[in-house]
C-alpha positions, -999 to 999 in steps of 0.1 A, spaced: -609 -214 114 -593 -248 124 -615 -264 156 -585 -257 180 -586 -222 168 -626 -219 182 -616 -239 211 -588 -216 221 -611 -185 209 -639 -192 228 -612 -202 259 -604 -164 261 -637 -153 256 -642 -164 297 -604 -156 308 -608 -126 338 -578 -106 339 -563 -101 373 -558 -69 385 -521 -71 377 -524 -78 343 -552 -51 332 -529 -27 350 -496 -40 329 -518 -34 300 -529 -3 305 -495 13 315 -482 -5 279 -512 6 260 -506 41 275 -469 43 267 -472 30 234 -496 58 229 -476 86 243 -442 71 230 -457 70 194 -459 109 196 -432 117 219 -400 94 212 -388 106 247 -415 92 266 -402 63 286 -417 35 301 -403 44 334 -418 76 330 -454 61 324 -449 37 356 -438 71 377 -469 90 367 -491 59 369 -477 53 407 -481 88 415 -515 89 402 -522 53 425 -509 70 454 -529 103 447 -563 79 445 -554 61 477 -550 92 493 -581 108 483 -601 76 489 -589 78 528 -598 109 534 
């Protein structure tokens, strides 16, 4: 491993993902899943349930 390889490898070792991004990740990581399975799983069909699910969360949580 080349030293800007470590440097760049240890770099990400201390990178926090924001919010955002680990949710981005999990609604790819969960349609590449599904759509591996089920060719007509869609992404927009991952984002619906994922929103739906967010919504159903924030709902519980203020009650």
């Amino acid at each position: 491993m080349t030293d800007a390889l470590k440097k760049l490898v240890e770099a990400a070792r201390h990178v926090q993902p924001s919010p955002e991004h680990r949710e981005e990740q999990r609604r790819s990581f969960a349609y590449g899943n599904t759509h591996f399975e089920n060719r007509l799983i869609t992404r927009e069909m991952v984002d619906r349930q994922a929103d739906k699910l967010a919504k159903e969360q924030d709902e519980h949580r203020g009650a």
